[in-house]
C-alpha positions in Angstrom: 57.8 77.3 123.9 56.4 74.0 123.9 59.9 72.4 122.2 61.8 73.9 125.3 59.5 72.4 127.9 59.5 69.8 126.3 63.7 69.4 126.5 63.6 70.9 129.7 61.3 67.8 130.8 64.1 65.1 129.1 66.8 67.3 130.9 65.2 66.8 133.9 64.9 62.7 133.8 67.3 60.4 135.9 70.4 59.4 134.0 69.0 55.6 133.9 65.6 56.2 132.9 64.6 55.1 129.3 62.0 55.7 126.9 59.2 53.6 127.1 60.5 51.4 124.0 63.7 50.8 126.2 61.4 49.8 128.9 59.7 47.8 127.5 62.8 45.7 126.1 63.9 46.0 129.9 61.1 44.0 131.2 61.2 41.7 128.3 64.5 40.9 129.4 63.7 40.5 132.5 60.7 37.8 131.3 63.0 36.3 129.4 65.7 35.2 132.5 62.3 34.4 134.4 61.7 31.9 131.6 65.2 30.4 131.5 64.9 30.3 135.1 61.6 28.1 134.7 62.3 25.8 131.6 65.3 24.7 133.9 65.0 20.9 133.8 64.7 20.2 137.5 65.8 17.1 138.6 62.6 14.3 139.3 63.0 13.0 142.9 63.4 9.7 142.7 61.5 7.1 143.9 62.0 5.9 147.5 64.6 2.8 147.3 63.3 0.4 149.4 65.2 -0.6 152.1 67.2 -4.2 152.4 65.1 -6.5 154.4 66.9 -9.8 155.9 66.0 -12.7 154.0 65.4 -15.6 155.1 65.7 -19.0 153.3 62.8 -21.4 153.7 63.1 -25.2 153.2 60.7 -26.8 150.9 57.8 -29.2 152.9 58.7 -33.0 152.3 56.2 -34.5 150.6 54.5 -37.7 152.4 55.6 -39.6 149.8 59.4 -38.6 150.5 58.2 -39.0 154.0 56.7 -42.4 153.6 59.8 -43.5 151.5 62.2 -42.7 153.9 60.3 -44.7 156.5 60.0 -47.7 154.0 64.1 -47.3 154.1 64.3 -47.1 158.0 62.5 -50.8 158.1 64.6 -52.7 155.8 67.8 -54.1 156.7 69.0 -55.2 152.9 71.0 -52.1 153.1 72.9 -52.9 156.4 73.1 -56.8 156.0 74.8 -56.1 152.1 77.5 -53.8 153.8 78.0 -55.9 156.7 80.5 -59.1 156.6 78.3 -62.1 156.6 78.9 -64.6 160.1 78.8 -68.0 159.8 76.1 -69.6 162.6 77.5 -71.0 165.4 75.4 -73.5 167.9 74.7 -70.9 170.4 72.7 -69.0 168.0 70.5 -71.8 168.0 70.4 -72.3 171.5 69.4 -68.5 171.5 66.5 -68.8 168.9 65.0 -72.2 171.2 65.0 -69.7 174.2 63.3 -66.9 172.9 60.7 -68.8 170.9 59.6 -70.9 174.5 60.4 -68.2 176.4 56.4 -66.9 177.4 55.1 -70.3 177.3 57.8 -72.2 179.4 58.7 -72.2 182.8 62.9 -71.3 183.8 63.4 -74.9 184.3 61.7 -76.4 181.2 63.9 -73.9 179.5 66.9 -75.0 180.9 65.6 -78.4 180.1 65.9 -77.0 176.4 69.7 -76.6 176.5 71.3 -79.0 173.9 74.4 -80.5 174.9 77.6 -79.3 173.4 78.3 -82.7 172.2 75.5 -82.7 169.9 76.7 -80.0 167.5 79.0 -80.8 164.9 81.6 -78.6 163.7 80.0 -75.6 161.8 80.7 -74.1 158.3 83.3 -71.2 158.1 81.8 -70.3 154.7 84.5 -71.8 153.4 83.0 -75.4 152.3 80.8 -76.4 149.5 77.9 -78.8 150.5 79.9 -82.0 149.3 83.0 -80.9 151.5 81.3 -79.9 154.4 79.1 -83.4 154.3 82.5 -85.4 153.9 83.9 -83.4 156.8 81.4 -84.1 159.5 80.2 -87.7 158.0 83.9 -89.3 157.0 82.3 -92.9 157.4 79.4 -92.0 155.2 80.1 -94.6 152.8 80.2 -97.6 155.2 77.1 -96.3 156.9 74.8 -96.0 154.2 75.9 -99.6 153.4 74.8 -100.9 156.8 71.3 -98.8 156.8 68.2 -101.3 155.9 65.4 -99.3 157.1 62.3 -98.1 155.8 60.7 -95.3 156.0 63.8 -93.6 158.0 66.7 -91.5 156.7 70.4 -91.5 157.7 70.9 -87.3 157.2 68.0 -85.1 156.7 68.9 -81.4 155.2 66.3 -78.3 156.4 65.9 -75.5 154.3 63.6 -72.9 153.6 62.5 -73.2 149.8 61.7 -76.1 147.4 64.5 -74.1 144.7 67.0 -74.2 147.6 66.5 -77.6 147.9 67.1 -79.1 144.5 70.2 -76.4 144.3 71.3 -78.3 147.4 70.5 -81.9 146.0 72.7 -80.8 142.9 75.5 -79.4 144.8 75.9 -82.6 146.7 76.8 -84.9 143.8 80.3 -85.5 145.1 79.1 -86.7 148.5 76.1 -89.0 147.6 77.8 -91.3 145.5 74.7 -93.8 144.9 73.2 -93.1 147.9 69.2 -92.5 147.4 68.0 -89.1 147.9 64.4 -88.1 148.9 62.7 -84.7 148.1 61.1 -83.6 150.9 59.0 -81.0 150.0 55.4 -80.1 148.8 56.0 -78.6 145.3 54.6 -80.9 142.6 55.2 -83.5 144.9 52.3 -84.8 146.9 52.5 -86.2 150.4 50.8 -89.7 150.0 53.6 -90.2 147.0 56.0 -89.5 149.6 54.6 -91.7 152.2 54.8 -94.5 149.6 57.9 -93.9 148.3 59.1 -94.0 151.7 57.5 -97.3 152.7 58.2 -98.7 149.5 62.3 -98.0 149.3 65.5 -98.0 151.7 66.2 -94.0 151.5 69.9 -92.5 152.9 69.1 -88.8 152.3 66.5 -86.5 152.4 66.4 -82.9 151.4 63.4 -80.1 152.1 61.0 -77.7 154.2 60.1 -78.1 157.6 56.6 -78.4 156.7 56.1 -81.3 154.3 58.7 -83.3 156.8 56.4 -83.0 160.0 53.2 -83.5 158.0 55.5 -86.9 157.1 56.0 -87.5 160.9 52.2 -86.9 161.4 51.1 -89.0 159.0 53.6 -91.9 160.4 55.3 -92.1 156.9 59.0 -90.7 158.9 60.4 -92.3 161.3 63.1 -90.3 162.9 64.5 -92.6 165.3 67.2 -94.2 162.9 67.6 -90.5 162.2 71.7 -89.6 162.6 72.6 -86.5 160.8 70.3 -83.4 161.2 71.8 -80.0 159.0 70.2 -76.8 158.6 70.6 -74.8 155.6 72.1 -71.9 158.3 74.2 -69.4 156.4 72.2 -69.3 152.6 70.5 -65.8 152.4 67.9 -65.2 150.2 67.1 -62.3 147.5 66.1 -60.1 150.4 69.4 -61.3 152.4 67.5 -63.7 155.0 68.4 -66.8 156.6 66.0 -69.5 156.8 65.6 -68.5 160.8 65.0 -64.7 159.9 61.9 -65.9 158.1 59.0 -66.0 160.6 56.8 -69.1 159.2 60.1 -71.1 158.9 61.5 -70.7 162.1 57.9 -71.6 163.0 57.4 -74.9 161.1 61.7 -75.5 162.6 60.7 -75.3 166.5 57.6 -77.4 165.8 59.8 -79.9 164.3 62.1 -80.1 167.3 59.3 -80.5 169.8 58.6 -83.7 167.4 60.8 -85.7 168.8 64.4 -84.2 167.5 65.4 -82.6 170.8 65.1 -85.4 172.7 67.3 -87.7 170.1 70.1 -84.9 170.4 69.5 -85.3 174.3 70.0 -89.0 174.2 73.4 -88.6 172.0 72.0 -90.4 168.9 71.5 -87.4 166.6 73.9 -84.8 165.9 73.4 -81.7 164.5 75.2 -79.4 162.1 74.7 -75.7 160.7 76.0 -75.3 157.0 
């Protein structure tokens, strides 16, 4: 009785239920997709890329010292002067220089009183001439003059520059011209004044060579006269290491100005001196 209630309860089960075994292996399926589901790798969000942000170059700070050097540049004129073509002087540069330097302590008509003649100048250097040729140009009759001069104390040509060096390079470069004619050193380097003075009292002298200095402490001291005086040449166109002119250097162009009011602008006045710019 039991065994047929016992079919008769199986009979009566839905076609798709199981025994509990079977259901058991239904829900382990069904643990097992819900672990496959799980242990599916999923994908780690990246991090956030930052956006692009506009850039911006920035120029390094000078230094002072690139500063200060730049500045040292904008004041010298080494670099302008070695690219330019040189010029040779002419007399109105002169004539320029005389203005300006009496310009705030003379009146307009002592300043036009200043002008030099054009007669006075001889002709100028082209930068073509050597010392000896440009001497033999402007002074043909050198010989026969130097022959005739008896005077003490006085010179025939006087020669202005700006250095005792430049002076003795000038002394050796004349050697053609000179022939015997005595040349005087006229500056203060090894040489002291009183020698001068005697020297100068003591022998007939044709030619002197120097600085503007030692020849008006001369004139002070009464051991120059400048009246037999004939030829006066400045050293003009010669630059320097640092590419200056003796009239670009303030103390010379000084001492030169204080040397004209000495007596040399009025001899160039009067017709007696001439003046030339090598």
């Amino acid at each position: 009785m039991a065994d047929d209630l016992g079919d008769e309860w199986w009979q009566h089960q839905p076609a798709g239920a199981a025994s509990s075994p079977e259901i058991s292996d239904g829900e382990g399926e069904g643990d097992t997709e819900m672990m496959q589901q799980e242990t599916v790798p999923v994908p780690v969000p990246s991090k956030k890329t930052k956006q692009p942000k506009e850039c911006f170059l920035i120029q390094p700070k000078e230094t002072k010292d690139v500063i200060k050097t730049r500045k040292r540049r904008k004041k010298k004129i080494t670099d302008i002067l070695a690219k330019s073509e040189p010029k040779p002087g002419i007399p109105e540069d002169l004539q320029k220089l005389i203005k300006d330097y009496y310009s705030s302590s003379r009146s307009v008509i002592e300043l036009e009183e200043l002008n030099l003649p054009d007669s006075c100048f001889l002709q100028v250097n082209d930068l073509t001439h050597s010392l000896s040729s440009y001497l033999k140009e402007i002074c043909p009759k050198w010989m026969k003059l130097r022959k005739n001069h008896t005077e003490k104390k006085s010179l025939l040509m006087l020669i202005i520059c700006s250095s005792a060096i430049r002076a003795l390079e000038l002394i050796r470069s004349m050697t053609a011209f000179k022939g015997d004619s005595k040349v005087m050193k006229l500056f203060a380097k090894h040489i002291k004044v009183q020698e001068q003075v005697k020297l100068l009292e003591n022998r007939v002298m044709h030619l002197g060579v120097g600085t503007p200095g030692r020849i008006k402490e001369l004139i002070k001291q009464d051991g120059l006269n400048l009246n037999p005086l004939k030829f006066l040449v400045f050293d003009w166109n010669w630059r320097d290491q640092k590419l200056r002119r003796m009239m670009d250097i303030p103390e010379i162009r000084k001492e030169v100005f204080e040397l004209l009011d000495m007596g040399v602008l009025n001899l160039c006045k009067s017709g007696s001196l001439k003046v030339g710019l090598f």
